[in-house]
C-alpha positions in Angstrom: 127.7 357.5 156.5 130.6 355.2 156.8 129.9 354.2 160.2 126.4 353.5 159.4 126.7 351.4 156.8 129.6 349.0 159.1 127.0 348.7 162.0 124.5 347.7 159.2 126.7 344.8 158.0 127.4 343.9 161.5 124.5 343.7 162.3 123.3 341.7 159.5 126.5 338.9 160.1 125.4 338.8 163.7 121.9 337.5 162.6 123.3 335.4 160.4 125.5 333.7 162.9 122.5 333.3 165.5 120.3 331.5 162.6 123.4 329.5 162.6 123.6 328.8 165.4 120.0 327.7 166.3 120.0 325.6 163.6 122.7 323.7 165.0 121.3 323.4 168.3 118.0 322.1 166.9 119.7 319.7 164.4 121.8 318.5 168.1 119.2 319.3 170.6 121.5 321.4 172.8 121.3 324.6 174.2 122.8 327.6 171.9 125.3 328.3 174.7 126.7 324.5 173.9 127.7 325.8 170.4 128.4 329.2 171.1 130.7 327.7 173.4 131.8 324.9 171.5 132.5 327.5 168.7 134.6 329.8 170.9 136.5 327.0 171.8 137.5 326.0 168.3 138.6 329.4 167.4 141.1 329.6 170.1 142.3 326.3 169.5 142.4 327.4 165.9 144.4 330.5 166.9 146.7 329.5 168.9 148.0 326.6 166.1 148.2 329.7 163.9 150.7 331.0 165.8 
């Protein structure tokens, strides 16, 4: 029940983060790969300063 219930909310942040990111695509007329990219690169960075 559990289980179900995480793969729900997962599922649900997932979509949220797409809309996201399409948005932010649109509004910079790139491809979603550019901010998906550009995202996973600023996490790292952001990482790595935390520790």
């Amino acid at each position: 029940m559990l289980d179900e219930d995480i793969k729900k909310k997962i599922n649900e942040l997932g979509s949220e983060i797409d809309n996201k990111v399409e948005e932010t695509s649109a509004k910079y007329n790139v491809s979603k790969w550019v901010v998906w990219i550009g995202g996973a690169i600023a996490i790292s960075i952001f990482i790595k300063i935390l520790l």
